[in-house]
C-alpha positions in Angstrom: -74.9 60.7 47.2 -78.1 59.7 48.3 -82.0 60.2 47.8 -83.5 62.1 50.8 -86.8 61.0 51.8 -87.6 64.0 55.0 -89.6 62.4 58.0 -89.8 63.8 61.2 -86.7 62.0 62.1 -84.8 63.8 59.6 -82.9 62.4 56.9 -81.9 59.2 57.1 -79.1 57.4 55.6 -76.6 54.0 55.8 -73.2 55.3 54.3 -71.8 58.1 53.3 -73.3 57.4 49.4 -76.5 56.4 51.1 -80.4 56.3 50.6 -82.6 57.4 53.1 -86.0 55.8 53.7 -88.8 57.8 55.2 -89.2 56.4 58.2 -88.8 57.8 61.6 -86.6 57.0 64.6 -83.7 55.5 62.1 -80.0 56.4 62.7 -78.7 59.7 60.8 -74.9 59.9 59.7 -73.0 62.6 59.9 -72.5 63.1 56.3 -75.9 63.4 55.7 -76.8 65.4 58.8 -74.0 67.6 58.1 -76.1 68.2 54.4 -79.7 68.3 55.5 -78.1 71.2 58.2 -76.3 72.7 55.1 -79.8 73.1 53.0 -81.8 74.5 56.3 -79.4 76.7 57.2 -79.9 78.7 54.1 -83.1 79.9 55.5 -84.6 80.1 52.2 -87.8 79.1 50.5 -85.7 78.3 46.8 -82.7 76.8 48.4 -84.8 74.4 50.6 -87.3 73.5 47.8 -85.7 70.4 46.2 -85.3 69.4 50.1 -89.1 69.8 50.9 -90.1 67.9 47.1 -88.4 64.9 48.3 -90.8 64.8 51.5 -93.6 64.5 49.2 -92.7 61.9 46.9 -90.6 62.8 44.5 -87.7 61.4 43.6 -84.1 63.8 44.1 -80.7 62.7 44.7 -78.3 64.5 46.0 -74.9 64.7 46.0 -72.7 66.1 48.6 -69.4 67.8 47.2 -66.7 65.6 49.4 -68.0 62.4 47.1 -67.4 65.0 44.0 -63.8 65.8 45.1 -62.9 62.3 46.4 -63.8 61.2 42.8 -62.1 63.5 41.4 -64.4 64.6 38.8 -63.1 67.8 36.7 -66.4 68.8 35.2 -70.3 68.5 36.1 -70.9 66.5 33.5 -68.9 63.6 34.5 -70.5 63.7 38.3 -74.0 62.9 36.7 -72.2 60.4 34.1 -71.0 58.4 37.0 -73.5 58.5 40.0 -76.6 59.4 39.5 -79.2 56.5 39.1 -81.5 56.9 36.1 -79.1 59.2 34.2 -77.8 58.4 30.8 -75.0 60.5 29.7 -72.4 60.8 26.9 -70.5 63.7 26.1 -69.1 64.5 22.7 -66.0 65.6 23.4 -64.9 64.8 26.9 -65.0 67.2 29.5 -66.3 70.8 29.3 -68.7 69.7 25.6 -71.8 68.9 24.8 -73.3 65.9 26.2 -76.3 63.3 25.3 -78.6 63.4 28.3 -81.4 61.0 28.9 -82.7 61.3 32.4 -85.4 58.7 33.0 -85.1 57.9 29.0 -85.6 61.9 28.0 -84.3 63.6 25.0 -81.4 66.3 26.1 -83.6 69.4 26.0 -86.1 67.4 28.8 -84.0 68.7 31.4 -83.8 71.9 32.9 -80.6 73.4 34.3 -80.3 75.9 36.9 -77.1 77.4 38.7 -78.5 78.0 42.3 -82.0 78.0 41.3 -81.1 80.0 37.9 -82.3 78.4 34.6 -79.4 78.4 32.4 -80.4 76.3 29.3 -80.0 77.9 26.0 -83.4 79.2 24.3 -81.9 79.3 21.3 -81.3 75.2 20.9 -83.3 73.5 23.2 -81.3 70.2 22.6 -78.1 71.8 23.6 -76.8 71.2 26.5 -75.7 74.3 28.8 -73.3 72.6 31.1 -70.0 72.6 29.0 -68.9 75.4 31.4 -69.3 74.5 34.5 -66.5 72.8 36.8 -66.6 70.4 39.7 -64.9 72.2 41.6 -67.4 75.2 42.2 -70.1 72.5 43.2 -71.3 72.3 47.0 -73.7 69.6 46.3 -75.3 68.4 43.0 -79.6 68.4 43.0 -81.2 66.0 40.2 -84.9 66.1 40.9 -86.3 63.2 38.5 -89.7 63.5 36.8 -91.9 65.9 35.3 -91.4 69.7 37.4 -93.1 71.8 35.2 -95.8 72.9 38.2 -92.4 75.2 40.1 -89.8 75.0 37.4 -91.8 75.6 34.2 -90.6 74.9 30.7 -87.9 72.6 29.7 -88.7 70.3 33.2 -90.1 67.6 31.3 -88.3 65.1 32.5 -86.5 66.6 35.5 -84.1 69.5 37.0 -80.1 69.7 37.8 -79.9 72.2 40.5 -75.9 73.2 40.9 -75.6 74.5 44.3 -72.4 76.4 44.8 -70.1 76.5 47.9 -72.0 77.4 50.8 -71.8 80.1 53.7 -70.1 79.5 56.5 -69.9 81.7 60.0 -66.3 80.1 60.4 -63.5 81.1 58.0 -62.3 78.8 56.1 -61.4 77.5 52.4 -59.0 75.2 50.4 -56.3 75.6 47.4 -55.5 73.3 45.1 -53.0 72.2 42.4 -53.0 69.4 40.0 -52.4 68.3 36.5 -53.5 65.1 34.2 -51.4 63.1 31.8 -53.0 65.2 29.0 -50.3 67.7 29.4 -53.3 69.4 31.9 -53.6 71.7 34.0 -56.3 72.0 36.7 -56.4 75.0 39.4 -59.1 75.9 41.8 -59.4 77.6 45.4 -62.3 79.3 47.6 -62.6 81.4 51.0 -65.3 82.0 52.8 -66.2 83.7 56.2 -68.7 85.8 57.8 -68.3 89.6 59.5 -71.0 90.7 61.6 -74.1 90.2 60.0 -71.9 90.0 56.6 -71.1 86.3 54.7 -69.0 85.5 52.1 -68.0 83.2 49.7 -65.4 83.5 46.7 -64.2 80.7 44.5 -61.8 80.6 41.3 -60.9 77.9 39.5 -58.6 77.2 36.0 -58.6 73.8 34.3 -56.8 73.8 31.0 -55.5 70.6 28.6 -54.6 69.7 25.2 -56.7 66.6 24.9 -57.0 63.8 23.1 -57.9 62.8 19.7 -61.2 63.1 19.3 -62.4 60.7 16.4 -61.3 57.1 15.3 -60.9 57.9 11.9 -59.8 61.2 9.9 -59.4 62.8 6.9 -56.2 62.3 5.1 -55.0 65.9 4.8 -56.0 66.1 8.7 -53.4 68.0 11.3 -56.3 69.1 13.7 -57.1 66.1 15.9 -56.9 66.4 19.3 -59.5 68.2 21.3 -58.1 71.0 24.0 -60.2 73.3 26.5 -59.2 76.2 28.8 -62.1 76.6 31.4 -61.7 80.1 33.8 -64.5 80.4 36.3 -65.1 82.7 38.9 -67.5 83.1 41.8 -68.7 86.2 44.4 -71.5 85.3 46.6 -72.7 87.8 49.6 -75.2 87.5 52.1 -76.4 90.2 54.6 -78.8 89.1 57.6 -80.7 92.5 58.9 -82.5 90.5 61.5 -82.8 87.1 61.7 -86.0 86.7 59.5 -84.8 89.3 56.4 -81.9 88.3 54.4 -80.6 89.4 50.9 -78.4 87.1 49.1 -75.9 89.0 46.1 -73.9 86.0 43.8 -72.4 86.4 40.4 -70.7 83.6 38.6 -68.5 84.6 35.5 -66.6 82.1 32.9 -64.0 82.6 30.3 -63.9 79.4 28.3 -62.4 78.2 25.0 -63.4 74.9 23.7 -62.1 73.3 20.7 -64.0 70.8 18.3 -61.9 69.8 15.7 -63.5 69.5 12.1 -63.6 66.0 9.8 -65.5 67.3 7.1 -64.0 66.7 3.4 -61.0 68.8 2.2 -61.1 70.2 6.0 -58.5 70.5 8.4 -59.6 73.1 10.8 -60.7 73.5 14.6 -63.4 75.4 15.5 -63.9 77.3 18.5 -66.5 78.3 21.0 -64.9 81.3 22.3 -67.7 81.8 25.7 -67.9 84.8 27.8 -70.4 83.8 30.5 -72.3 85.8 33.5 -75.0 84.7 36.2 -75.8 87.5 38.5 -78.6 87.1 40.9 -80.1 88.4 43.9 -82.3 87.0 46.3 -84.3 88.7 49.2 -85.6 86.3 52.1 -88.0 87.3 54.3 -89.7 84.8 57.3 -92.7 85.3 59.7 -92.1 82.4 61.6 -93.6 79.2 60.6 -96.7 81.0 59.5 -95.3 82.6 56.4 -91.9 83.1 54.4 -91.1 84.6 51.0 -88.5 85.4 48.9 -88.2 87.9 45.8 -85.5 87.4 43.5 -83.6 88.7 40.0 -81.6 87.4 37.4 -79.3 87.5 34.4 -78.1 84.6 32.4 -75.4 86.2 30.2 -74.3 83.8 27.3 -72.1 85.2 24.3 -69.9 83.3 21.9 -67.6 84.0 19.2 -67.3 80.9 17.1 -64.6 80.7 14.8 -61.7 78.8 13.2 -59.0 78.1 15.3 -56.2 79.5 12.0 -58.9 82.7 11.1 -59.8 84.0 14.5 -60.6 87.5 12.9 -63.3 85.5 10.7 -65.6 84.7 13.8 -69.4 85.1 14.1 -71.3 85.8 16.7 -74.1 83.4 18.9 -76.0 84.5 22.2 -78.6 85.6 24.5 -79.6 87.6 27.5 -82.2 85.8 30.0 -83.4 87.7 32.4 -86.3 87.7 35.1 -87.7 88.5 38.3 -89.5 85.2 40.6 -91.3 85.5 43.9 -92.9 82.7 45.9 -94.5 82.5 49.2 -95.3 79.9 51.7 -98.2 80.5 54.0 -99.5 78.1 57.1 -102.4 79.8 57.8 -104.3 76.7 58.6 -104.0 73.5 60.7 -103.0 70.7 58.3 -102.5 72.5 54.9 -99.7 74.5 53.5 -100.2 76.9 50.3 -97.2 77.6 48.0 -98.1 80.1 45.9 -95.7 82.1 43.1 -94.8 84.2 39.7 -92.0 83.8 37.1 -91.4 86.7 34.6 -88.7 85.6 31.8 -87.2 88.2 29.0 -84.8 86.6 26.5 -83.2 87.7 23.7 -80.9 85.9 21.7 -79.3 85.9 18.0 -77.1 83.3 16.1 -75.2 84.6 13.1 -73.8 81.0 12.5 -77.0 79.0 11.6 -79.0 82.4 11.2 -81.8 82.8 13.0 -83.2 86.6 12.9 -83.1 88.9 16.4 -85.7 87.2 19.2 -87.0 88.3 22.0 -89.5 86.8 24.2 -91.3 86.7 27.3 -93.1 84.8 29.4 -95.3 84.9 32.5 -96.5 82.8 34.6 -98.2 82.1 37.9 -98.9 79.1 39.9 -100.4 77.6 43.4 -99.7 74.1 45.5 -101.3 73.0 48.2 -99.1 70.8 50.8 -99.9 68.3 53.4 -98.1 69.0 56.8 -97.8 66.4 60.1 -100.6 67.8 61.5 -103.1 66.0 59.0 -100.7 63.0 59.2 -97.5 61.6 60.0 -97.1 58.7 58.1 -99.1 60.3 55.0 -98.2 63.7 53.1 -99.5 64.6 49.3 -99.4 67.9 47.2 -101.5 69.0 44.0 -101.1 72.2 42.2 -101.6 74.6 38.8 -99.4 76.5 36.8 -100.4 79.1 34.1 -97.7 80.8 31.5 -98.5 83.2 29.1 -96.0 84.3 26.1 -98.3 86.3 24.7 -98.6 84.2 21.6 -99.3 80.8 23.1 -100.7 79.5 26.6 -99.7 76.5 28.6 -101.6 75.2 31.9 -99.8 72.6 33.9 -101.0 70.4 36.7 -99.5 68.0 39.4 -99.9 65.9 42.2 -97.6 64.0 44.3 -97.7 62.0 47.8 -95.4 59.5 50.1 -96.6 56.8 52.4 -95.4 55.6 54.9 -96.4 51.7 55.3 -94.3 50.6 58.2 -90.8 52.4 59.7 -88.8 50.5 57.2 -91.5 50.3 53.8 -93.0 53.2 52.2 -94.4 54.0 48.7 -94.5 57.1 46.7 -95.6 58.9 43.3 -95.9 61.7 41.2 -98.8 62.5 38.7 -98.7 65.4 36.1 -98.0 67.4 32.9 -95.6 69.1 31.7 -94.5 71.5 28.6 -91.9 72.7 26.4 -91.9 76.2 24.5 -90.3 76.5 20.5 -86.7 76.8 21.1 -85.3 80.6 19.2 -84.5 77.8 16.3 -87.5 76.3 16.1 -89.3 79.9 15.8 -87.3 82.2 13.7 -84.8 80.3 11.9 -84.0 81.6 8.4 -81.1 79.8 7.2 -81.8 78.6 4.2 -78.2 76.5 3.7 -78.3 75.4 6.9 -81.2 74.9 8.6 -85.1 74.6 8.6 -87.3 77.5 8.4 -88.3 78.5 11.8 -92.1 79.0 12.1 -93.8 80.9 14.5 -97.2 79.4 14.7 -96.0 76.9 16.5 -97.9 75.5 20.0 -95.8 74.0 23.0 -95.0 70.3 23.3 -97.2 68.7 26.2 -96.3 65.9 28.7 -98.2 63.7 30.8 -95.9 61.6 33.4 -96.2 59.0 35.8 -93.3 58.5 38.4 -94.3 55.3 41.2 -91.7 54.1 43.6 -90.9 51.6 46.7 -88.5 51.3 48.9 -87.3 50.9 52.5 -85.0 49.1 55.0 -83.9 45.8 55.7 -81.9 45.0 59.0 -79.2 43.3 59.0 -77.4 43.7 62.2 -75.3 47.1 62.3 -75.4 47.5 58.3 -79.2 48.0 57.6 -79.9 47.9 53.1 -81.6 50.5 51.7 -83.7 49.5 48.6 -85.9 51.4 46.0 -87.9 50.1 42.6 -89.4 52.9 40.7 -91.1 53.1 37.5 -92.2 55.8 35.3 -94.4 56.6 32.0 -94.0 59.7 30.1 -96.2 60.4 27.0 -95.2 63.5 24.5 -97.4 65.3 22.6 -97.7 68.3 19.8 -93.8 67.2 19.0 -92.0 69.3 17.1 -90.5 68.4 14.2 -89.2 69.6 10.5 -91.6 68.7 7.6 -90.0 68.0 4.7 -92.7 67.0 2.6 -94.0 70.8 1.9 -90.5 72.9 2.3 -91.0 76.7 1.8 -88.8 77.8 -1.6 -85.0 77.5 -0.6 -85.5 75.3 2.2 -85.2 71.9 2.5 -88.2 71.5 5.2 -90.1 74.0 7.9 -90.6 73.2 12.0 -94.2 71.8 12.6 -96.2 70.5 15.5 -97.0 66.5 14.2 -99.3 64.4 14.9 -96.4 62.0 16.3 -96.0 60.7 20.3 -93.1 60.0 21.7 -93.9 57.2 24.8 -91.4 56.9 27.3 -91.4 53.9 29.3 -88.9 52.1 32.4 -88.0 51.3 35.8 -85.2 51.5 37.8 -83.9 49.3 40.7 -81.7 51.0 43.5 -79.8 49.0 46.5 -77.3 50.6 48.7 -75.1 49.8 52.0 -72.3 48.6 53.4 -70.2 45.3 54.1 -68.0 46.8 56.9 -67.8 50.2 58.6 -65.2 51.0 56.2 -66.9 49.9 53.3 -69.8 50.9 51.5 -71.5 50.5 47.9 -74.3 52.2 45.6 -75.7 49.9 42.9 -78.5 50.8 40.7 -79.6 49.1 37.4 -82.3 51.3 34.6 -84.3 49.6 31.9 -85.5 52.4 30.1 -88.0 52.3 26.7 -88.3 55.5 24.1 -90.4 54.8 21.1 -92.5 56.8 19.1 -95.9 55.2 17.7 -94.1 54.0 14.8 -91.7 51.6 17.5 -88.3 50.9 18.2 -86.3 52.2 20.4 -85.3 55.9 19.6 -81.7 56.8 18.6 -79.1 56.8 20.9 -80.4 56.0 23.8 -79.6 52.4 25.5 -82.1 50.3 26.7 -79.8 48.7 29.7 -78.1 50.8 31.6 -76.5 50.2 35.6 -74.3 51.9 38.0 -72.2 50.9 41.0 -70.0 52.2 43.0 -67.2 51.2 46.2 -66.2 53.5 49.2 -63.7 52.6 51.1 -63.3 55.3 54.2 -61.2 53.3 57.1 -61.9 55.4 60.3 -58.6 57.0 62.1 -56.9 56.0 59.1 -55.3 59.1 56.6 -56.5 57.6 53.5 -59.3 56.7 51.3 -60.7 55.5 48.2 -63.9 54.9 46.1 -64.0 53.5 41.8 -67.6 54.0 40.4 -68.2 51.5 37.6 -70.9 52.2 34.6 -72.4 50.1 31.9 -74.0 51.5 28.9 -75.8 48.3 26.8 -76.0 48.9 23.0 -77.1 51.5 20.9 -78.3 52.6 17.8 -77.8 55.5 15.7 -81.8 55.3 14.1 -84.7 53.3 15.6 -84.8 49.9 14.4 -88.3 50.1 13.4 -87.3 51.7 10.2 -86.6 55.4 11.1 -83.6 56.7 9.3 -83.8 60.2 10.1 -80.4 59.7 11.7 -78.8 56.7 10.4 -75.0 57.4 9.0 -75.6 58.3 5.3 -74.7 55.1 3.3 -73.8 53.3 6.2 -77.3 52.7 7.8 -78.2 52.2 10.7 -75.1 51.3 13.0 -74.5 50.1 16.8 -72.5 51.2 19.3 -72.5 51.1 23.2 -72.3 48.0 24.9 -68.9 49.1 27.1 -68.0 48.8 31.0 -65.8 52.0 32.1 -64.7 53.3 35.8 -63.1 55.9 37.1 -61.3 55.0 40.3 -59.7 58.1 43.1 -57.8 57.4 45.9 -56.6 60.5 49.0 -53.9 60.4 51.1 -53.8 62.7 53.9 -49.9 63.3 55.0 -51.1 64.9 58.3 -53.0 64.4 61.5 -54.9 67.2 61.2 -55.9 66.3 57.5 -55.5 70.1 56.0 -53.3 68.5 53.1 -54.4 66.2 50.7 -52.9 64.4 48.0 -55.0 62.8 45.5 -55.1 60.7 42.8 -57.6 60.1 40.1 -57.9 57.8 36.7 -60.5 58.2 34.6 -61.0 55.0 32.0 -59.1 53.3 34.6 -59.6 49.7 31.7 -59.1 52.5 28.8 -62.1 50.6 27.3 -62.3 52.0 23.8 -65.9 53.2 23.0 -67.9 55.5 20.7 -70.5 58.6 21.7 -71.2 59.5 18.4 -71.1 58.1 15.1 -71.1 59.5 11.8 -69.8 59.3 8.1 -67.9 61.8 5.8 -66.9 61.9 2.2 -63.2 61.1 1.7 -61.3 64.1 0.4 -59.3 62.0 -1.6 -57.3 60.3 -2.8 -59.6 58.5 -3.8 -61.7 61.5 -3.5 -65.8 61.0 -3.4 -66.0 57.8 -1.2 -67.4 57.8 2.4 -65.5 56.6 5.5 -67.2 55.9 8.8 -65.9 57.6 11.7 -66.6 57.8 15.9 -66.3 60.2 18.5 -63.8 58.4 20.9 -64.8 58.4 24.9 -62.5 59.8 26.6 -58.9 57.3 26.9 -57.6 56.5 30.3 -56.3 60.0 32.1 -54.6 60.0 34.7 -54.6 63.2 37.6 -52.8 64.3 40.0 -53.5 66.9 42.7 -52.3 68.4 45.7 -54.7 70.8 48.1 -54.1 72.6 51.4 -57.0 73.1 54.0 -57.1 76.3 55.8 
């Protein structure tokens, strides 16, 4: 993993998890040449994008899928839980559920997803997550672009992107199998091929991780037989590229899932597991066409399929239905047309539709337009010096949103630079938000409502310091973020039946912290990735919001001996306390008649080790152990009411993190 900061040098790095600095004339590794080659080979506007952001001061980590596999990660999820700076995460469930997600101190719905540039969040929650789906072992490299991207990502970016790039083209064939299981009673499948035939590339993947789990809560219900948590994860993947000439090229993929995920029930007189029963599609195609360096452009449609059956686990025949259909045509150009200036110029159209017969919310469909412009620096104005500022404009038809931003790097010296990024931001009325009409269940939706705004502030330094042969790399950044037109429920004037309605309030939410990165090595063999956040989230009322920690650090070891046919790395994270309501008297969240309670304050790791049995390193045994201390620690809290006997108390209960785990794999290289 590292942070690419593109000078004309390329990008430059210190170990295989590494962080470049933008300066020129500094050593590249292979790993990271072997990436930055990877990205421009694409030859494409979208795929280079997150790339060509990090030349102009934003902040974007990436990382490369050999530091996902020798980790051993099974889901996406737990790659972001475990190496990315500035990333707060904690799933419900353990792999393949729901997560908490604070990037740079966000709420969950601050992030936008995308699956090769395709947004996959759900419009129907905003704050759920979309990422229970997707394996590791699809993943060519991992993109987090931190900060507000509303300008070229639009709504949902508030506080940053996850770009999931899947395996890559190659001209030479090649691809892997592999075969492992975990002391769950798991099992976990995956292989790919890839080649090219003529003008002609593919790619195909498949991948099958299955497991009964663990039990999920610290605490049950007497009468409770449905405690542990299982999943059964299929995914599939069909990418195709054609080149006609070397300057048009249209790119086919489609990415289909078969998943059923358990979440066992401890509600009162309840012993049931319900199931999200997902059928999944993302089908896209992209056409590329270049004039040189004086123009490129590339057209493109989607589809984000998403239906679920949700049911209990004993009455399958009992199941209701929840979903949507996203779909959407893009197009963005890049023209040089003169000396010292770049324009970017573009236009999203969205269509979704989606309907919930669990927490009802009537039939929706929406769409939105938009179009936006950037202007970028290039060398020619300046070497040391590059800077962009732009507009975008969307239109729903009901409500209108206009974002701005600007951004720019520095570079003091070869080995010092400084970097920012200035903007706004927004975030449309979720389905929920708009249209609910559960009365039982729910809020009434109301459609009058206005998009949340953002205005954010990301400022950063960073550089080199020698040391001999093992230069640091070093970076403190800092960000703002101020919320506005929040949406909330009122429960003050509830239509009849309803216990409240969805309003724009007069509240802020101010997002506050900095973050403090320092990576190298202490031999050729060994290198480390330390980073440490302090992140604040309060509204004007103050406190720090539920949920989210205000200490948080990373670290991680790599131990990579050369001519040596093994290797190993263990990540460490600490998560300082939490609270399940804002201290500053907020109780919207506290555990009913239990108050406010705390949680957090736990150091886990997950350690993976390789061995490869052969010279020529196409066999691979791995090992991996997730909760390698089996620290016990909460991700959720909550209360129920005892279904006896005694019948009508309360117990306090926790959703468990995940126990140690130990895998197991075998794969072949071909």
């Amino acid at each position: 993993m590292f942070t690419c900061r593109f000078s004309p040098a390329g990008c430059s790095s210190i170990a295989l998890l590494a962080l470049s600095v933008p300066a020129t004339g500094l050593a590249v590794e292979d790993t990271d040449k072997e990436l930055n080659e990877v990205i421009v080979s694409a030859k494409s506007l979208e795929v280079t994008t997150p790339l060509e952001l990090s030349r102009y001061g934003n902040d974007v980590e990436f990382v490369t899928g050999k530091a996902i596999r020798n980790q051993g990660f099974v889901d996406t999820t737990q790659v972001i839980e475990m190496l990315v700076p500035g990333g707060y995460l904690a799933t419900q469930a353990g792999a393949f559920s729901y997560v908490n997600l604070s990037l740079q101190g966000s709420r969950t719905g601050d992030v936008l997803w995308t699956i090769d540039g395709v947004r996959i969040n759900n419009r129907l929650y905003n704050g759920t997550s979309p990422a229970d789906t997707l394996p590791a072992s699809m993943i060519e490299r991992l993109e987090v672009l931190k900060g507000g991207q509303g300008l070229l990502y639009g709504t949902q970016a508030v506080a940053g992107v996850v770009n999931i790039v899947t395996r890559a083209f190659s001209d030479e064939p090649g691809g892997a199998i592999s075969v492992g299981g975990d002391s769950r009673d798991g099992l976990h499948l995956n292989a790919y091929g890839r080649g090219a035939l003529g003008g002609n590339k593919f790619v195909a993947w498949a991948s099958k991780d299955k497991t009964d789990g663990y039990n999920l809560f610290d605490a049950y219900q007497p009468t409770s037989t449905a405690r542990d948590r299982r999943y059964d994860v299929d995914n599939f993947g069909l990418k195709y590229r054609y080149d006609f000439t070397d300057s048009v090229r249209l790119t086919l993929q489609g990415v289909h899932t078969e998943a059923a995920l358990d979440y066992p029930v401890n509600g009162a007189a309840s012993s049931r597991t319900d199931v999200n029963d997902r059928n999944e599609d993302t089908l896209s195609g992209r056409l590329d066409i270049s004039a040189g360096s004086r123009a490129e452009i590339y057209i493109k449609g989607y589809l984000h399929d998403w239906d679920t059956n949700y049911f209990d686990r004993t009455n399958p025949a009992g199941s209701l239905f929840w979903g949507y259909k996203d779909f959407g045509l893009s197009a963005a150009t890049r023209l040089n047309l003169t000396r010292g200036l770049e324009y970017h110029l573009g236009y999203d159209f969205q269509n979704f539709r989606g309907r919930d017969e669990v927490l009802v919310i009537d039939g929706l469909t929406e769409k939105v337009q938009a179009i936006y412009g950037q202007i970028r620096s290039t060398d020619d104005l300046s070497t040391r010096a590059r800077f962009t500022a732009g507009l975008r404009y969307n239109d729903t038809g009901s409500t209108q949103a206009t974002v701005w931003s600007t951004s720019g790097v520095y570079n003091i010296t070869d080995a010092l630079y400084v970097e920012g990024t200035l903007g706004t931001s927004f975030m449309l009325p979720d389905a929920e938000q708009l249209y609910a009409i559960d009365p039982d269940e729910d809020a009434r939706g109301n459609p009058d409502l206005i998009p949340e705004r953002s205005f954010n502030i990301n400022l950063a330094v960073g550089g080199r310091v020698d040391s001999g042969a093992r230069p640091l790399t070093w970076q403190i950044s800092g960000w703002k973020r101020r919320v506005k037109n929040l949406i909330d429920v009122d429960e003050d004037n509830p239509p009849p039946g309803y216990y409240g309605i969805y309003v724009n309030t007069d509240a802020t939410v101010k997002v506050s912290g900095f973050e403090l990165l320092l990576r190298g090595s202490f031999t050729d063999a060994l290198s480390f990735d330390t980073s440490y956040m302090h992140s604040r989230e309060h509204t004007d009322a103050g406190g720090q919001l539920p949920n989210r920690p205000l200490h948080s650090a990373k670290a991680s070891l790599t131990f990579e001996p050369a001519g040596q046919p093994f290797g190993a790395s263990i990540a460490f994270k600490y998560v300082g306390t939490l609270h399940t309501a804002s201290l500053s008297g907020h109780t919207a969240t506290s555990v009913d008649e239990f108050g406010v309670q705390a949680y957090g304050d736990v150091i886990t790791a997950n350690l993976g080790a390789q061995w490869y049995p052969d010279p020529a390193r196409k066999h691979r045994v791995s090992l991996r152990v997730e909760n390698l201390f089996n620290a016990g620690y909460a991700t959720r809290i909550r209360s129920q009411v005892l279904a006896g006997p005694p019948a009508g108390d309360s117990f306090l209960y926790r959703n468990r993190g995940a126990p140690r785990t130990v895998f197991l794999n075998y794969g072949y290289d071909f």
